[in-house]
N, C-alpha and C positions, 0 to 999 in steps of 0.2 A: 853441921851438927851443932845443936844448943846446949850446955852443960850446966846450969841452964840457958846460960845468956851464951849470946854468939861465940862460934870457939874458929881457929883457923885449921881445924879436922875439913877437908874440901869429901863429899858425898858422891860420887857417881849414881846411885842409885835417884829414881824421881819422887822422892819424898823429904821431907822435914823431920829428922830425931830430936827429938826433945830428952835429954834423960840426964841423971845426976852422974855424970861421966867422975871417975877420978882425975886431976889435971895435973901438968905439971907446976912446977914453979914461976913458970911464965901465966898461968893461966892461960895459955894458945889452943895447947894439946891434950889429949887423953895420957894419963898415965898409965903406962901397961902395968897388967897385975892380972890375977885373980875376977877382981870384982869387975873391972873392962870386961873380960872376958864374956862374964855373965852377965851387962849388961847388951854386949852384943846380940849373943842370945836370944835375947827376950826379946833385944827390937828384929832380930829375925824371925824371931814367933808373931810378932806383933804385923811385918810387912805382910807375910805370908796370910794371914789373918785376914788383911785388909783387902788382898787379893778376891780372896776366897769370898769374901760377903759383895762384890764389885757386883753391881748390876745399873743396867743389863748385861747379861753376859754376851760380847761382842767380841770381832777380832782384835779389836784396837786394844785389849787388854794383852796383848803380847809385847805390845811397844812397854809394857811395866816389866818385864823379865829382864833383870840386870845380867850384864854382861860377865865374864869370870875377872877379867882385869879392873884393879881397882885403881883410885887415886891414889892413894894412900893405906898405910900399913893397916890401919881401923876400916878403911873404905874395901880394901881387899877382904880382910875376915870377915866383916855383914857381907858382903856378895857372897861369900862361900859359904857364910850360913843362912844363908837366904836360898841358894842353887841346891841344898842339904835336903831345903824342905818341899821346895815347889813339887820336885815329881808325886809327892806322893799326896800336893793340893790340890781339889777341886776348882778347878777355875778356867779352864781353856775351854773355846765356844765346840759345840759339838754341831757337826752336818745336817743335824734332824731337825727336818722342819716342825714348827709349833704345833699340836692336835689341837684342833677348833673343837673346842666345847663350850655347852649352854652358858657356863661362868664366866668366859674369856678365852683365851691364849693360855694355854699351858707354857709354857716354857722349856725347855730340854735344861735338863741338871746340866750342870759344869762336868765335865773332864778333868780326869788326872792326867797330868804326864804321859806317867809312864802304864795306862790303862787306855790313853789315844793312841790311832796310829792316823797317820795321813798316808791316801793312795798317790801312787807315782803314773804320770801316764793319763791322768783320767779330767775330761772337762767338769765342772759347777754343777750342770745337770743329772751328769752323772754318780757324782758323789753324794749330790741331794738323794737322787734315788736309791742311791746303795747305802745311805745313813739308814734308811729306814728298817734296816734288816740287819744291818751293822753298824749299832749305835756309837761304836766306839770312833767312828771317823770323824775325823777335824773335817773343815769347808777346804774345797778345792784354793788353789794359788796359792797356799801357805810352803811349799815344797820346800821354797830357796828360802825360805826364812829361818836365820843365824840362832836364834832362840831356841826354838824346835831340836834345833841338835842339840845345844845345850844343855836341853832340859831330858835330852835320850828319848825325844818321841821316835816310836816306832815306823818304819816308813814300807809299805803296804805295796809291791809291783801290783797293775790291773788283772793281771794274769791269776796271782794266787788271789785276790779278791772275785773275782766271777770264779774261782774254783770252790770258794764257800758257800758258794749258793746250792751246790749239789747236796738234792731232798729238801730245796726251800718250798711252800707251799706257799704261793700267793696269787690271786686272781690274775687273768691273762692280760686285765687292765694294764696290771704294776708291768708284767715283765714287757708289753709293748710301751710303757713308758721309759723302760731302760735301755729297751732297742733303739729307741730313737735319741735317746742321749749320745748312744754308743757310734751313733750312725759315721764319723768321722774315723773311726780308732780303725787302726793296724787288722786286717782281717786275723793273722795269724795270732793276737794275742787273746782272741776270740771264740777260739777252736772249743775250749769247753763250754761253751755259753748250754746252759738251761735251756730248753722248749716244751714249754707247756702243750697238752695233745688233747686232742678234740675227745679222747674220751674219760679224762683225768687223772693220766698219767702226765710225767714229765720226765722226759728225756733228756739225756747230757750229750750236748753235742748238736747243730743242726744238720751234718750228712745227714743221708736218705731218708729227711725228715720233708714231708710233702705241705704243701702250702695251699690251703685253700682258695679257692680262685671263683672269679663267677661263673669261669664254663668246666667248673672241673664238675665233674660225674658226680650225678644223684645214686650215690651209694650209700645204704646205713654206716656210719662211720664203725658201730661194733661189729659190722662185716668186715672189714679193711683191718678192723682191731683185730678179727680173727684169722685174719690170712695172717699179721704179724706187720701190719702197715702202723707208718707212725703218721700220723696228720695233725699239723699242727694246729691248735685252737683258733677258729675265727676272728677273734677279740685280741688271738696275739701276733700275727701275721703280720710280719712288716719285713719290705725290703733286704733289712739289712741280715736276716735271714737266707734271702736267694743269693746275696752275695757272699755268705758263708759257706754255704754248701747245698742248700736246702731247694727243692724244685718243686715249680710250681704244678698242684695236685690237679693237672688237663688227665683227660679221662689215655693218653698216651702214653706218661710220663706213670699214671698208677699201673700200667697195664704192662711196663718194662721192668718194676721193679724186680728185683730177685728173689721180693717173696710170691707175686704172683706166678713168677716161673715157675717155682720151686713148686708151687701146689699144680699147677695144669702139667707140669713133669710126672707126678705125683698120683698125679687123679685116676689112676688105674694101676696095680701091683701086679703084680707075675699071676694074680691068679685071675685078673679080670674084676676087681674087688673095685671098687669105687674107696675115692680116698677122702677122711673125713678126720679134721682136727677143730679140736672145741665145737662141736655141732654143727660145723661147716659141712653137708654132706654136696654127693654131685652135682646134683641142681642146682643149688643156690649157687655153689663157685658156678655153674656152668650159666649162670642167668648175668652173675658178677662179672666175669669176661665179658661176654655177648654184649650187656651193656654200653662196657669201656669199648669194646671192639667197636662198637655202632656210634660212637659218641668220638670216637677219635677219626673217624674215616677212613679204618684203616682196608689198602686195596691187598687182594690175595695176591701171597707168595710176601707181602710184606717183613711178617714177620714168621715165617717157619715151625717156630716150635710150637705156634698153636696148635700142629698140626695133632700135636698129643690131647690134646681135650679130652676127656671123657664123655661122648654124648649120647641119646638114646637112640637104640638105631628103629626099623618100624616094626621091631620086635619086642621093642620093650628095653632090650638089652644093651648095656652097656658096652662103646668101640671108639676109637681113635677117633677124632673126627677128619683125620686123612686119612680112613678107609671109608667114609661117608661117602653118599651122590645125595644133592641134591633133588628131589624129587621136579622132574619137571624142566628142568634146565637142559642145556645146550649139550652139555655132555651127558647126562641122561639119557637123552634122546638117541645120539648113536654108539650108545654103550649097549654088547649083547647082557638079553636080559639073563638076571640073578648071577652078574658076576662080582656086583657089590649092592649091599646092603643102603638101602636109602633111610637119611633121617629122620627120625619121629617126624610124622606128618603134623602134628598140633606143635611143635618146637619149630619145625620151617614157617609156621602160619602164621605163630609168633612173632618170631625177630627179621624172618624175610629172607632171599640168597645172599645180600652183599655183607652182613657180618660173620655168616654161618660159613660164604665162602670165603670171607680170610680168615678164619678158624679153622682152615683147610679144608674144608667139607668141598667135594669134587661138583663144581658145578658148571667149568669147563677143563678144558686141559691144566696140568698142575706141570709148573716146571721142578727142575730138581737140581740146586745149582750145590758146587762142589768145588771149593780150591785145593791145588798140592797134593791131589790125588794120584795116588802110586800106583802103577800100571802094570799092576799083578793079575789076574786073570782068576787066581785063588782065592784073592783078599774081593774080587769085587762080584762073587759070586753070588746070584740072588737070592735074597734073604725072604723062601716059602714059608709062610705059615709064621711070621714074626713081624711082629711091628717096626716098622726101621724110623727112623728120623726123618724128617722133610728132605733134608740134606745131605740122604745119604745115597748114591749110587746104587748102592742093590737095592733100591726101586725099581732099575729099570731092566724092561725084560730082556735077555741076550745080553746084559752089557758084558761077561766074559767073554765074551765071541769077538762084540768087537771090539774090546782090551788087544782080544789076540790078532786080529784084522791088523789092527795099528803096530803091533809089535811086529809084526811078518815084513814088515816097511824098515826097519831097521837093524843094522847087525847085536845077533846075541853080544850082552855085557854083565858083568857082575851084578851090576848096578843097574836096576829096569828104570826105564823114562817115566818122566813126571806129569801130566797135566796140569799145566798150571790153575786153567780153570775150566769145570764142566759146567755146560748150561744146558740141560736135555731135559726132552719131552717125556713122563711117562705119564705109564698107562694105556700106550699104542695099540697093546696085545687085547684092549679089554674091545677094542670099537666091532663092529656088528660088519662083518662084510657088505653088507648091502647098504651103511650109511657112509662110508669113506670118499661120497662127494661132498657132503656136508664137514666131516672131519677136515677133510683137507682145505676149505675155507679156513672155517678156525686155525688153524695150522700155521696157513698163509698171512694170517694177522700178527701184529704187534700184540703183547709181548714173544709172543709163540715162534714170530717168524727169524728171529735174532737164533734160535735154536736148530733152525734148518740149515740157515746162509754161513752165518760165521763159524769160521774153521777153528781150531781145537789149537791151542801152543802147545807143543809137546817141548821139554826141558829134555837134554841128554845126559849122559852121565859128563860127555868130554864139555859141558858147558853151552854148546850150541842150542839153538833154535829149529824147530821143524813144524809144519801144519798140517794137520789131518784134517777129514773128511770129518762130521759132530755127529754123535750118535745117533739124533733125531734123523737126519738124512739119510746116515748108512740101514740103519732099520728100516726106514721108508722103501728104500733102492729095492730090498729084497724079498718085500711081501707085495701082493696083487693089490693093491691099492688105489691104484687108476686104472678105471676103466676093466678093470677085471683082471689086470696085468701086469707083472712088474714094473716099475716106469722108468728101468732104469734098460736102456740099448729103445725104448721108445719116442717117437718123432712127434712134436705136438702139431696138433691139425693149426696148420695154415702157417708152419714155419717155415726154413731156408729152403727153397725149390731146391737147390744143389745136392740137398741132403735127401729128398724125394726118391723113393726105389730101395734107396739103402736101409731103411727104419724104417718099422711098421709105423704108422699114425694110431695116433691116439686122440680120445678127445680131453682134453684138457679146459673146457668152458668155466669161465671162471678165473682162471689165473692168467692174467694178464701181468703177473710178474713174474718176468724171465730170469731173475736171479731163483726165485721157489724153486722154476723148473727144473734148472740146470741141477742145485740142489738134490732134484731128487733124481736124475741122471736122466731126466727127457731132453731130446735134443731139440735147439731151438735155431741155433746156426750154424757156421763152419766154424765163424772165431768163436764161440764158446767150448766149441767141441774142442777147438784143438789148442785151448787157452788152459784146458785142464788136464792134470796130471794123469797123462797115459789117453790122451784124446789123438792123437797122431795114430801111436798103432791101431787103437780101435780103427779110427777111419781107413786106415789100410788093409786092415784085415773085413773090415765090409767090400771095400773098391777088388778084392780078390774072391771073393765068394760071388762065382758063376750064376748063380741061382737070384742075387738080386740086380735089378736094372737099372742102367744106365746108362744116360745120352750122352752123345759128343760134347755138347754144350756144358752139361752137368761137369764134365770127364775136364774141359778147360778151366774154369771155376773152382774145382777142388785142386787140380795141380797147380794152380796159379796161389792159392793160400799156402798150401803145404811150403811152396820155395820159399816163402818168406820165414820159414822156418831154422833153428839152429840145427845142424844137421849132427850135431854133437847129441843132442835131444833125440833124434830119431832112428829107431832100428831100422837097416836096412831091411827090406821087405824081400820074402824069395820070388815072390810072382806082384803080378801090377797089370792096371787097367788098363789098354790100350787101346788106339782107332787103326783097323790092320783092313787097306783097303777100303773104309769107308765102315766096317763094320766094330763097333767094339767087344772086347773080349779081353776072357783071362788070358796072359802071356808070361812068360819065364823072363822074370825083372833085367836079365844079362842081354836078353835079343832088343829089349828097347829101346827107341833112341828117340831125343827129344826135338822137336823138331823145332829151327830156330832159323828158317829161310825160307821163305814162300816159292820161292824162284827154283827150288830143288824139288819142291815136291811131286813132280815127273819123274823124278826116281826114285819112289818109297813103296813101287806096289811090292805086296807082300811084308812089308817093314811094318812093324808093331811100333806105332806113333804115341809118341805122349804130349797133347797138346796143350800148352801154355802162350802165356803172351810174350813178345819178345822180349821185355824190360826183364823175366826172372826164368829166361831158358838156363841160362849157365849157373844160375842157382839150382833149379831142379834137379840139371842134370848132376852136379857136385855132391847134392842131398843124398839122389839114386847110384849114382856113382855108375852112369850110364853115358854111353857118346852122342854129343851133338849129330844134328842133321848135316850139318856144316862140313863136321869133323868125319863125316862117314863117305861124300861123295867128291871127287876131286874137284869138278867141273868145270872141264877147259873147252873154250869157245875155239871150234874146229872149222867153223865155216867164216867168210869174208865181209864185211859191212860195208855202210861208206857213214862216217861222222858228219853230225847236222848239229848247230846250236841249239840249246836251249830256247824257246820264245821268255821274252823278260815278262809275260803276263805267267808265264809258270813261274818263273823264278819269284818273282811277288811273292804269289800265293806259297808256294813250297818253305820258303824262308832261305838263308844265308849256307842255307849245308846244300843247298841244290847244286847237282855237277853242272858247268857250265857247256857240255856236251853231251852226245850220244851216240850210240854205234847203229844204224839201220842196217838191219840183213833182209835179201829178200826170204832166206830161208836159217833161222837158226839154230844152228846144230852141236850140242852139249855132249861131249862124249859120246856120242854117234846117236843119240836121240833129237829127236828136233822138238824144239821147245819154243813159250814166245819170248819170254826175255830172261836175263840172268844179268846179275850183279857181281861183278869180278872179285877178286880181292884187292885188284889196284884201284877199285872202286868206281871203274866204268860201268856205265849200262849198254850194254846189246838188246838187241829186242828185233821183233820181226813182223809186229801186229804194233797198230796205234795203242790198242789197251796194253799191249804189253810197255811199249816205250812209259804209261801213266801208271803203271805199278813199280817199273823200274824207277823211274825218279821219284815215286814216293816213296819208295820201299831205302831209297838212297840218302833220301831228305830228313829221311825219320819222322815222314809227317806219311803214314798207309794209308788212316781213314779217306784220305785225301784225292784217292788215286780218281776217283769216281769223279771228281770236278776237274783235275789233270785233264780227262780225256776227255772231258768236253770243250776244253778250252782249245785243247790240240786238234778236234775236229773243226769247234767253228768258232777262230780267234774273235770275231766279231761279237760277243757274248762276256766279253772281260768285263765290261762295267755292271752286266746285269748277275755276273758271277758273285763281284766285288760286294754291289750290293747286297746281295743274299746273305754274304758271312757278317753282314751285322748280328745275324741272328740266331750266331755262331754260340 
């Protein structure tokens, strides 16, 4: 400080005081008083002053904002009157950039204090941009600067600064210049961001705000305005939008909103009225869809609730477009005629079958898929003369029937079983008797074919799992469908010979997939038959009906699958097929016995035989709960033999289980019948005939096919090598 001349007054502040200070007697110091006082004053009017006229107005004029702490007693009261005045001085740089005009550079006025606020949170660019709308913002990076608090600037979160912009009006330019500044920041402090709209609204918020795109859909944007679409302006479209919430406007993405739902929901009222808001009538929505529909590729059954469309049908009149047919198409074709109403012929000619039929319009089989479906009988009865949802179960015809089919499979509960998910065919009831070979193609295809084959999960009340039979198949099973005839107890032409006699043939041309078949309960072989639920007794109760034929051969074949069976699985049968004497016939299941020894069968005349192969006699007979052949006759060798070795050219071929003897009888005699050979239980062979000796050591060996090369070896040993040879080819 100079008073005038140099005083030892020490200044904090970055200026020079020149003034007629009182001193003391030293002349060092200012004398306190009065007149001190006011000449402080004035030189804080004075710094304040010199603030205010500083140009250029730049940041660096904040490094002149004196601190509160002084040097000294004088030095402290100028700072304090100096801190008195600033806020309410002109002179801190403002964020807004210069306007270029014909003159020069405008310049942005100074700020006051406590009339600026600085944003927290926010980068340079972005504070430039947001100056321009809210002049009062200082330049970004000043946040942590000591002065600023000092001087009580206001400090602005990004949050409530983009909430000021709500009903700002500015070209789509400015706000995609702000997007792009903003492009780093916090998603969530973003949430109210402005979006400007393709038809000059501006919207708060960019949720179900649509983003123009280059493949997004050639729609009048004041169409989309009129459904209640928000689309964002071309000019302001950026990124940081999609990462807010906003999606990009593909002809998919418009055609899921909720406000297009809401109007194709919409587009018909309880009286058959076509729905119309802001001059949107049924057409145009119905062009407006169709569009997006053909523009997104969407495949039928996609999206279901097209199914509600309003379109014209070839009466002129207004109908779901899932009670449509396509004129002309696959389902048309073997649909009996006038049981639906086909499309406006100039509307199909128009947009073509593949948008019309994923708009539901029937132009082949429609499926009807369904989750968590309650398996009431009441609830899922078909809904005549009412329009139902894509999705809804009474579409299809019968399905109380078979609700209650399935429930007849489980015991009554408080609580009925659940579907967890249905996938059926409807519209079965509508097809033309005489095109149901063509239906059943289609049918037999992907998607349609997942509707026949895969079984239903039924949920119980106790928690468990169960699988039923799908609707599409059970409906199938029970109407004339093939061939002119249920297909369900029907045999397809050129299936399991075993199964020949027992099922009528059908022609089945065409389906060469034997999952379809079974499906639709045509028989195809034994293991399909008896692979499915209640396939045993059916085969049992055909193999007992008189009236259908059967061979021996057939008759070993089916008992030989059946033993492989769980016999827990299977109901005892009261009557059963049997070779009685060489003939087959129906027999009383208690008289038969299975026959598991070849060497016995000299005692079987009149015994009702059930032929199987030896590896599953004692299964069978466990299954039937009937006695061995074995266990039926004692057979004790009554007559005398004389023992002869084995030749080692049998023992060879036979393998390591061959007896290493034999019994020769000239005459052998079985419980007073004479026979050629028998196998003891001490596990000798007797025999009375060279072929008998070659069935008894094969029948011993466990090697039967065999018997036939036995005896030729045993007639003429000289023939072992050209024997040997031959089973290379074994």
């Amino acid at each position: 400080m100079h008073a005038p001349t140099p005083s030892d007054e020490p200044l904090g502040v970055p200026a020079l005081l020149i003034a007629s200070f009182p001193l003391d007697t030293t002349r060092r110091h200012a004398a306190p008083g009065p007149l001190t006082d006011y000449l402080i004053q004035q030189a804080a009017d004075a710094y304040t002053a010199l603030l205010a006229d500083w140009r250029p107005v730049t940041e660096g004029i904040i490094d002149l904002v004196p601190g509160p702490l002084g040097k000294g007693e004088l030095d402290g009261a100028l700072r304090q009157a100096i801190l008195q005045r600033l806020p309410r001085t002109a002179f801190l740089p403002p964020a807004a950039r210069p306007r270029h005009e014909e003159d020069g550079d405008d310049l942005p006025e100074a700020l006051r204090p406590r009339d600026a606020e600085v944003v927290e949170g926010a980068g340079a660019d972005t504070v430039r941009v947001l100056a321009e709308v809210l002049p009062t913002l200082l330049p970004a990076g000043l946040e942590r600067r000591v002065e600023l608090r000092t001087l009580g600037v206001a400090r602005l979160p990004l949050t409530d600064a983009i909430d000021r912009l709500a009903g700002l009006e500015k070209d789509p330019g400015w706000w995609h210049e702000l997007y792009e500044s903003l492009a780093g920041v916090d998603p969530d402090r973003l949430t109210g961001l402005p979006v400007p709209l393709a038809d000059g609204r501006t919207t708060i918020g960019p949720r179900q705000v649509l983003l123009p795109t280059p493949d997004a859909a050639r729609i009048d944007p004041d169409v989309l305005a009129r459904l209640g679409l928000k689309v964002a302006h071309e000019d302001a479209a950026h990124p940081l939008l999609e990462k807010l919430g906003a999606l990009p406007a593909g002809p998919r993405a418009v055609l899921t909103t909720p406000q297009v739902r809401a109007a194709v929901a919409a587009s018909l009222d309880d009286d058959g009225v076509s729905w119309e808001e802001e001059g949107l009538d049924a057409e145009e929505l119905a062009d407006t869809v169709l569009a997006l529909v053909r523009d997104a590729d969407l495949e039928p059954g996609e999206e279901p609730w097209l199914g509600a469309l309003a379109l014209p049908d070839e009466d002129g009149e207004l109908a779901p477009a899932g009670e449509l047919v396509f004129p002309g198409s696959a389902f048309h074709q073997v649909m009996r005629e006038g049981e639906l109403a086909c499309v406006d012929a100039d509307l199909a000619a128009k947009w073509g079958e593949q948008p019309l039929a994923a708009c539901g319009v029937l132009a082949a089989f429609a499926l009807v898929r369904a989750t968590d479906v309650v398996l009431d009988p009441d609830e899922l009865e078909p809904r005549e003369g009412e329009y139902a949802q894509p999705d809804d179960p009474g579409l299809l015809d019968a399905v109380d029937v078979w609700c209650e089919d399935v429930l007849d499979r489980f015991p009554d509960t408080p609580v009925p079983p659940v579907a967890t998910e249905i996938v059926a065919v409807r519209d079965l009831d509508l097809v033309d008797d005489d095109a149901w070979p063509q239906a059943l193609a289609m049918l037999a295809r992907p998607p349609l074919r997942d509707a026949l084959v895969q079984p239903v999960r039924i949920l119980l009340p106790d928690g468990t799992h169960e699988v039923v039979r799908p609707y599409a198949a059970w409906w199938l099973r029970g109407h004339p469908v093939l061939d002119g005839r249920r297909p369900a107890g029907l045999l397809a032409a050129g299936g399991d010979p075993l199964l020949r006699g027992l099922y009528d043939e059908a022609d089945a041309t065409g389906f060469d997939d034997e999952q379809v078949l079974r499906a639709l309960g045509v028989r195809t072989s034994v293991a399909a038959l008896l692979d499915e639920p209640g396939g045993a007794a059916e085969l049992l109760d055909r193999l007992a009906d008189p009236d259908r034929h059967v061979t021996a051969a057939q008759l070993h074949g089916l008992y030989g699958a059946l033993a492989e069976l769980d016999p827990d699985q299977v109901t005892l049968p009261d009557e059963l097929r049997a070779v009685v004497d060489g003939e087959v016939r129906v027999v009383d299941a208690a008289d038969a016995v299975v026959v598991d020894s070849p060497d016995l069968l000299p005692f079987t005349e009149g015994v009702p035989l059930l032929p199987v192969r030896p590896t599953r006699a004692a299964d069978l007979a466990e299954l039937f709960q009937v006695r061995r052949l074995s266990e039926s006759v004692t057979g004790q060798v009554t007559s005398e033999g004389t023992e002869h070795d084995v030749p080692e050219s049998v023992r060879v071929l036979l393998g390591p289980r061959t007896p290493e003897a034999y019994v020769e009888h000239d005459e052998l005699v079985v419980d007073g019948v004479e026979i050629d050979w028998r196998l003891t239980d001490d596990g000798v062979v007797h025999a009375a005939t060279l072929e008998g000796v070659a069935a008894g050591l094969a029948w011993a060996a466990g090697q039967w096919p065999r018997r036939f090369e036995v005896a030729a070896l045993l007639e003429d040993p000289s023939r072992t090598a050209e024997l040997a040879r031959d089973r290379w080819f074994d």
